[in-house]
C-alpha positions as CSV (number, residue, x, y, z in Angstrom):
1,X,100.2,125.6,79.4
2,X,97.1,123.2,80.6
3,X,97.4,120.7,82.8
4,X,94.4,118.0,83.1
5,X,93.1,116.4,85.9
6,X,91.3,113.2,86.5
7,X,91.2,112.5,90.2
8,X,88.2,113.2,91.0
9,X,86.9,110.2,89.1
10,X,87.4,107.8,92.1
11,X,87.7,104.1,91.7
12,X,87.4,102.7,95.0
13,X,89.3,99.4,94.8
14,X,90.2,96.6,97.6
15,X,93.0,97.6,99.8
16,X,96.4,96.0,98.5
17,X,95.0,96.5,95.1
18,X,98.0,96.4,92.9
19,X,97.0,99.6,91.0
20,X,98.4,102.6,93.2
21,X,95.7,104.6,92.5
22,X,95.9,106.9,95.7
23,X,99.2,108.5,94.2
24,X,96.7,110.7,90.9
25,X,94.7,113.2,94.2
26,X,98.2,113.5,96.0
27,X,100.5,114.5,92.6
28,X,97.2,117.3,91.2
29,X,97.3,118.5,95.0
30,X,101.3,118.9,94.9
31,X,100.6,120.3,91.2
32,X,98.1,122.8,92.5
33,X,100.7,124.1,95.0
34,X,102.8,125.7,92.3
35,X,100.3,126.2,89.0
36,X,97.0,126.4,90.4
37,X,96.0,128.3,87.4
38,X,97.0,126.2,84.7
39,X,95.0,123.1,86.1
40,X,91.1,122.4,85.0
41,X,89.3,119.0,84.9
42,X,89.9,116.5,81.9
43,X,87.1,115.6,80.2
44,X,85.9,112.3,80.5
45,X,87.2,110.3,77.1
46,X,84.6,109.2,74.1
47,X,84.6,105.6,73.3
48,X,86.3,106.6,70.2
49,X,89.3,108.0,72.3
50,X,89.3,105.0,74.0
51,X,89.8,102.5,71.0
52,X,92.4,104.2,70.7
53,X,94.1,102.4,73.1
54,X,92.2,99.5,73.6
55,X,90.4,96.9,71.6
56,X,86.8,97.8,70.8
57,X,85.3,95.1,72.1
58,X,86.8,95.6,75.3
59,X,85.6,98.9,75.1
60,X,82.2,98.4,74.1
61,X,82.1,95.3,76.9
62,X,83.4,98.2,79.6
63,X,80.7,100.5,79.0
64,X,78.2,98.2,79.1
65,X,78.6,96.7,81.6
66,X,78.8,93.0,80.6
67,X,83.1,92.8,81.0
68,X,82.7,88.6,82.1
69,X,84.0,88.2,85.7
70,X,87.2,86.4,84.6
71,X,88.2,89.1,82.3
72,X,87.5,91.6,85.3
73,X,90.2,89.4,87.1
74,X,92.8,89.0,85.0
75,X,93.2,92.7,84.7
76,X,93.5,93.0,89.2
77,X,89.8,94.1,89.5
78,X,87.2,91.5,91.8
79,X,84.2,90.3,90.7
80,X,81.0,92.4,89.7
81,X,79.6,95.1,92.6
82,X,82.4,93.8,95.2
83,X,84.2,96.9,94.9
């Protein structure tokens, strides 16, 4: 069996962020207590994999970087570099 990881990809957001992203290092680390061997880092996903889920042009406005402020908002994140 494999189990992926993706904690150490840290997004540091506001405290009282609604998106309980503390809980992914504490659930590998109570993983790791009982299958230490089976765990190894996920690869990061290709833009591909990630229109899988989501709209290209959210994609593609992601990775580029030009995701407009209000957009970044309505999905819980703050503005641009605040975070």
């Amino acid at each position: 069996m494999h189990i992926y990881r993706s904690d150490q990809f840290a997004l540091p957001l506001p405290p009282g962020h609604r998106f309980p992203a503390q809980k992914y290092p504490l659930l590998a680390q109570a993983v790791h207590e009982f299958a230490a061997d089976c765990m190894s880092t996920a690869p990061a996903a290709s833009e591909y994999e990630l229109a899988l889920a989501h709209d290209p042009h959210y994609v593609e406005a992601v990775l580029d970087g030009t995701l407009d402020t209000r957009a970044q908002r309505e999905i819980g994140f703050p503005g641009p570099r605040r975070w």
